[in-house]
C-alpha positions, -999 to +999 in steps of 0.1 A: +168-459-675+145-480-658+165-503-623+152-535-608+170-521-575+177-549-545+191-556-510+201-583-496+217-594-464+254-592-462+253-629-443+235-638-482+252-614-503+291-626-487+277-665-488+267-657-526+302-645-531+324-665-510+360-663-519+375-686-550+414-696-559+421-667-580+444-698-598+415-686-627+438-655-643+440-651-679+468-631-681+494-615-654+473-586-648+458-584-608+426-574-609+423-535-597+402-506-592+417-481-623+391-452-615+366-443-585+348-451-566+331-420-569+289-405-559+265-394-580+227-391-583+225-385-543+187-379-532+171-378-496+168-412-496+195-428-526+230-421-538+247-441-565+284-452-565+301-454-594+339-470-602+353-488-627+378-520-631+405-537-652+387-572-651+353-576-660+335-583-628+303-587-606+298-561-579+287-549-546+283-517-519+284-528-486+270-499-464+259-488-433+249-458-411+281-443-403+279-445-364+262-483-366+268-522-379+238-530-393+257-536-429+238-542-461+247-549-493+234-533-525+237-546-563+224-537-593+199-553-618+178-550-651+150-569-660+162-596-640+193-601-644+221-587-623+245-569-637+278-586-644+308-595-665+311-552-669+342-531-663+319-499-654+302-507-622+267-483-608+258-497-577+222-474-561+219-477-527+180-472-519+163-469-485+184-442-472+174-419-448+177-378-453+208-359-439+221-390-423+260-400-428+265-439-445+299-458-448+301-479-480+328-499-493+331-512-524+336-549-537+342-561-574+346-600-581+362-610-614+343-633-641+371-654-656+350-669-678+314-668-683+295-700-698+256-704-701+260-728-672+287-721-652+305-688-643+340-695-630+349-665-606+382-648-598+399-624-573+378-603-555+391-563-548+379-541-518+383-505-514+370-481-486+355-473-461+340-441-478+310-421-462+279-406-480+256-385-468+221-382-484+200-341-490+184-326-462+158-301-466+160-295-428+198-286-429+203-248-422+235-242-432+264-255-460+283-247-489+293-255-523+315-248-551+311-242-588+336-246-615+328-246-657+347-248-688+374-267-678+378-285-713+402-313-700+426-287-679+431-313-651+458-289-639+438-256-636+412-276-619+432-285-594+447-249-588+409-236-581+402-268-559+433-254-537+409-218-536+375-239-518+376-259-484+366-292-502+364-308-465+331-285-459+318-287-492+283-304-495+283-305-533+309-295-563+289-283-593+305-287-634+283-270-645+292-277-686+324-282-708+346-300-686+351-320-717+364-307-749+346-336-770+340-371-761+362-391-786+382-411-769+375-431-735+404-418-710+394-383-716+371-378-689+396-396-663+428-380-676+407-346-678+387-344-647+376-375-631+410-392-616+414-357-599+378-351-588+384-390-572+416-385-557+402-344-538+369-349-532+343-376-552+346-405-532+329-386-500+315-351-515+294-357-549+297-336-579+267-325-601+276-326-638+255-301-657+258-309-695+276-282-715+274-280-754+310-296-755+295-327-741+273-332-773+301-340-787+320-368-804+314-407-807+312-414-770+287-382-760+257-404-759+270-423-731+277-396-708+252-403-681+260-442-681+295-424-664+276-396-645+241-407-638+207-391-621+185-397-603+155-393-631+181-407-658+175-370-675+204-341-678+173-319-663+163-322-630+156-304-599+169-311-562+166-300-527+194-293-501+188-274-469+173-239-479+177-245-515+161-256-546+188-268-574+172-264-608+195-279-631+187-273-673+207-286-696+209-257-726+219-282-758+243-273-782+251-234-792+242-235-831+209-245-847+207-280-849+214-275-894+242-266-889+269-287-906+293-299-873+267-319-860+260-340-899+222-340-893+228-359-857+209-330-832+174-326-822+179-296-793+149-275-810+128-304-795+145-309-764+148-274-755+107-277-759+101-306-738+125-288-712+101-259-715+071-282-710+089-296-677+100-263-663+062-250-660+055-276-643+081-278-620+087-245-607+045-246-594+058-278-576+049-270-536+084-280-524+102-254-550+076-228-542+084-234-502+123-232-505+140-207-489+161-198-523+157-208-557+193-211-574+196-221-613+229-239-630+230-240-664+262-236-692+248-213-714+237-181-702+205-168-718+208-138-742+190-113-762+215-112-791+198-142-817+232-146-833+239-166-804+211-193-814+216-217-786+217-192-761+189-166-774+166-202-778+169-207-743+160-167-735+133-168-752+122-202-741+130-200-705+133-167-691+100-157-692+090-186-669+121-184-647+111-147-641+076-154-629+096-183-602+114-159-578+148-171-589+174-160-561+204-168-584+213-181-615+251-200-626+264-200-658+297-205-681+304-211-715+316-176-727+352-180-709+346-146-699+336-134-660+304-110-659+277-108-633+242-094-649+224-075-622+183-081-623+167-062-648+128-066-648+130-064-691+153-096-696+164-112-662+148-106-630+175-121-606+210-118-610+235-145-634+271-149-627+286-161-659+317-178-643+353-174-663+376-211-668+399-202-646+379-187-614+359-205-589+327-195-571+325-204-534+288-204-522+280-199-484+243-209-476+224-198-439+187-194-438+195-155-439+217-150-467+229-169-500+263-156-506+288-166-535+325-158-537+343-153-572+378-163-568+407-165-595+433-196-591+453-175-571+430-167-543+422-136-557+386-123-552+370-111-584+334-101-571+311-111-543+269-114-543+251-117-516+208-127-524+184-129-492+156-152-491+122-141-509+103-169-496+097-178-463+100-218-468 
């Protein structure tokens, strides 16, 4: 989704929104921040905040380097006209330099009423000071985590949180079915988001990777306007220190006749333009130069073609992904634990399918790539350990 992206001078940006009576409520309700703020879509150079509020509002991130004043303040706009009188706020702050630590707050003014001609304003909220801190490709070391098929277990999501130092964490990874469905609009807060905001999101992002239980329901088409990217695609690929992130997003697991989805699916054809993408992109110069090469995606590829969704994507994807010196690939979706050691037939790097309730710690060093199964417990179910193919 295209942005008209500006900055502005907080000097202009505060004299724009200069305080107002907040005599202008409707009702006894005080304007608040209900969820966030939260990151996502971070880049070398851009990170997106995201929160929402109880009052439709205008907003704002002020930010600035973490160890500096020189504040700005970010807003967002389409087609020329900034975005107001919304509950959901997406604020992209642009301009930002790699590996270097921001501090952002954010601001929400409420629209008590909104005429053609005049806009009467309300209380204004202010939450933070947060910090971001945009990719590196220089950084040596880090970690992250990955957890999958959570299906709206807030609970057991916060029992393998407690298994990971989220303090050193660069990046959490969902990689698919954190959702059951998309039906009703609290279920990603009660189900994932509220927690992932009060441990971690509002200073470490998390990387959603679309399962096949976020195809679904009324609200599923409006998943990234919650959880944008950078690209606006569920398909991307993203450098941090040694590695190359390729995200995929693997559709839904049934051919798209079948009669759940009422004639409503197309993943044949996106599945194909992925494929189209994916040549490309792994003959890009800065994948080829990474260190390691690590794939996320929910649905692990297989040779069984009962499993439509999942054979599609074997047959579709492995065949390039094994001519791309993959170090590692994550996957979920069969809420069953197995790691699949390379075999040069079907998979030439080794997939750890990841179980609902276990965690996988990653440690990454220019020498070694190693990842950490753990149960919610703190029990270690297996550990693998990849050195670097490439000398980027």
């Amino acid at each position: 989704m295209a942005r008209v992206r500006r900055v502005f001078s907080v000097a202009i940006v505060l004299a724009w929104l200069v305080e107002l009576p907040s005599a202008f409520s409707q009702d006894a309700e005080k304007l608040n921040i209900i969820h966030g703020p939260y990151l996502q879509a971070v880049t070398e150079s851009s990170a997106t905040v995201v929160w929402f509020t109880n009052r439709d509002c205008i907003s704002r991130v002020e930010y600035s380097p973490a160890d500096g004043n020189d504040v700005k303040a970010a807003f967002a706009s389409h087609h020329g006209l900034v975005d107001a009188n919304a509950r959901i706020h997406r604020i992209p702050l642009t301009g930002l330099k790699p590996g270097v630590r921001y501090k952002y707050r954010v601001v929400s003014r409420e629209i008590v009423k909104f005429d053609p001609y005049q806009v009467t304003f309300g209380d204004t909220i202010v939450e933070g000071p947060y910090f971001v801190q945009t990719w590196n490709p220089q950084k040596g070391e880090f970690s992250f985590c990955v957890v999958n098929d959570i299906h709206e277990d807030a609970s057991r999501l916060d029992s393998l949180l407690n298994q990971v130092p989220l303090n050193t964490l660069d990046i959490v990874f969902l990689n698919g079915d954190i959702m059951n469905h998309w039906s009703r609009e609290h279920q990603p807060f009660d189900g994932f988001l509220d927690l992932c905001v009060r441990r971690f999101a509002r200073e470490t992002p998390f990387v959603y990777v679309r399962g096949n239980h976020e195809t679904r329901g009324a609200l599923a088409r409006g998943l990234l306007d919650y959880f944008p990217t950078s690209d606006g695609r569920y398909y991307y690929v993203f450098r941090h220190g040694p590695v190359s992130f390729l995200i995929l997003d693997t559709g839904e697991d049934k051919p798209d006749s079948n009669k759940e989805y009422s004639g409503l699916v197309d993943f044949d054809a996106y599945r194909a333009e992925q494929t189209q993408w994916l040549h490309r992109i792994v003959q890009d110069e800065s994948f080829k130069a990474s260190r390691y090469r690590v794939v996320l995606m929910h649905m692990p590829p297989s040779v069984d073609a009962r499993a439509y969704g999942a054979s599609q994507v074997h047959t579709l994807w492995s065949p390039i992904l094994n001519q791309a010196s993959i170090d590692l690939m994550f996957c979920g979706h069969t809420h069953h634990f197995a790691r699949i050691d390379p075999n040069e037939s079907v998979n030439c790097y080794p997939i750890l399918i990841n179980a609902p309730d276990m965690v996988v710690q990653v440690e990454v060093s220019d020498s070694r790539l190693q990842a950490t199964v753990k149960k919610a417990d703190g029990q270690v179910v297996d550990t693998v350990a990849v050195t670097p193919r490439s000398g980027g």
